[in-house]
N, C-alpha and C positions, 0 to 999 in steps of 0.2 A: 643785365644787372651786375654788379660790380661784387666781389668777389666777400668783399669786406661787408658790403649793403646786408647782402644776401645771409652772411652768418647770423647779423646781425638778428635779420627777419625770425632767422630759425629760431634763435636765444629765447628770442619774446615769443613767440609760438609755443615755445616749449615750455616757458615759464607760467604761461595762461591754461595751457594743457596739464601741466604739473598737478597729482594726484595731492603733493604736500603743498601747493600755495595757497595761502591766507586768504580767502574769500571771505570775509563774513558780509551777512547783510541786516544790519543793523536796525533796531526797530527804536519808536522814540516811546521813552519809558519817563514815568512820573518821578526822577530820582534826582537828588543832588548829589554833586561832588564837591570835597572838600581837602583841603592842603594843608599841614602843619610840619614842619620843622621838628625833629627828634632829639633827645640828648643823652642816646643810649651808649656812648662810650665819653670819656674821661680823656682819649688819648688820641684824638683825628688827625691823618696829616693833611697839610693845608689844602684846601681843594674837595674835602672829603667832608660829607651831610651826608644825614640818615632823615628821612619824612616817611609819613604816612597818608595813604589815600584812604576817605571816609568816603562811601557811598552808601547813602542815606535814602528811603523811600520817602516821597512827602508829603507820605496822607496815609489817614488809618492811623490805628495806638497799636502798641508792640510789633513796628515795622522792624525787618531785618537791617541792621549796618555793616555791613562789610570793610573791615579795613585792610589796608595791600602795605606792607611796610618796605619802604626800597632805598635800596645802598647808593652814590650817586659819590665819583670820586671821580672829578674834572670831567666831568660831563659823561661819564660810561655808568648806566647805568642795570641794575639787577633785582630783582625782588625777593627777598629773603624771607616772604611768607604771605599768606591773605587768609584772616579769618572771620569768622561773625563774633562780635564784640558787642551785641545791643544797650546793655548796660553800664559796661563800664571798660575803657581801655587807658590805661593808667601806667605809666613806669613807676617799677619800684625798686629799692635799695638794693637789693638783691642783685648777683652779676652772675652770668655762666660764658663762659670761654673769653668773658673782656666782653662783655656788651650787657647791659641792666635787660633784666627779667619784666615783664609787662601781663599784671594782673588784667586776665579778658573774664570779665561776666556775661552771661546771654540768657535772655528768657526765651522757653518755648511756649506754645498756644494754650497749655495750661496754668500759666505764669511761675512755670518752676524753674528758678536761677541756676544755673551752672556756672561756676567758674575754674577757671583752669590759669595756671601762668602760664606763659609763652617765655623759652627757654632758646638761647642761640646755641646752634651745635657749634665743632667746631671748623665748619666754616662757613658760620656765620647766619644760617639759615633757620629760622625762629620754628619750634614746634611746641605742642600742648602738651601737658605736665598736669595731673591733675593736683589741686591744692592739698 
């Protein structure tokens, strides 16, 4: 076996053996995904969107929604947060570090509303703030 073959083998042995690689096994779930376009900052350079992912359950009433909100500047992309938002995920006037502020409300199994704003540090990374 050829010297280069042979590295090669070990790499991927090693990679598959690897205690940190990504194995998930993925199950099939009742849930929708969803894609929307954001317009949390005033001042993008070209190339650069902010969206959010909506994962939705699609049965039942006061199902969880998870939304993942991710930076995306020429293609390199990062997540700046994922929260439960069942009620309401909303930008509002409000700005912290250059990025608008995003009223999250959520019911729990009692039907008692929580809301919280979601607040960008400053870099960039959205957390809860209660109202």
């Amino acid at each position: 076996m050829r010297p280069g073959l042979l590295l090669a083998a070990l790499i991927g042995i090693a990679g598959v053996l690897s205690p940190n690689s990504a194995n998930a096994e993925f199950q099939r779930a009742d849930q929708l995904l969803y894609k929307d376009v954001l317009d949390l900052s005033d001042d993008l350079q070209p190339g650069t969107e902010y969206f959010a992912y909506a994962v939705v359950q699609s049965y039942g009433e006061n199902m969880p929604v998870i939304y993942t909100i991710v930076y995306s500047h020429k293609g390199d992309q990062r997540v700046l947060g994922a929260f439960r938002c069942d009620k309401q995920f909303e930008i509002v006037s409000s700005k912290s570090n250059g990025l608008y502020d995003i009223r999250c409300v959520r019911q729990n199994v009692f039907s008692v509303e929580t809301s919280v704003l979601l607040k960008a540090d400053g870099s960039g990374i959205y957390h809860e703030h209660r109202d």
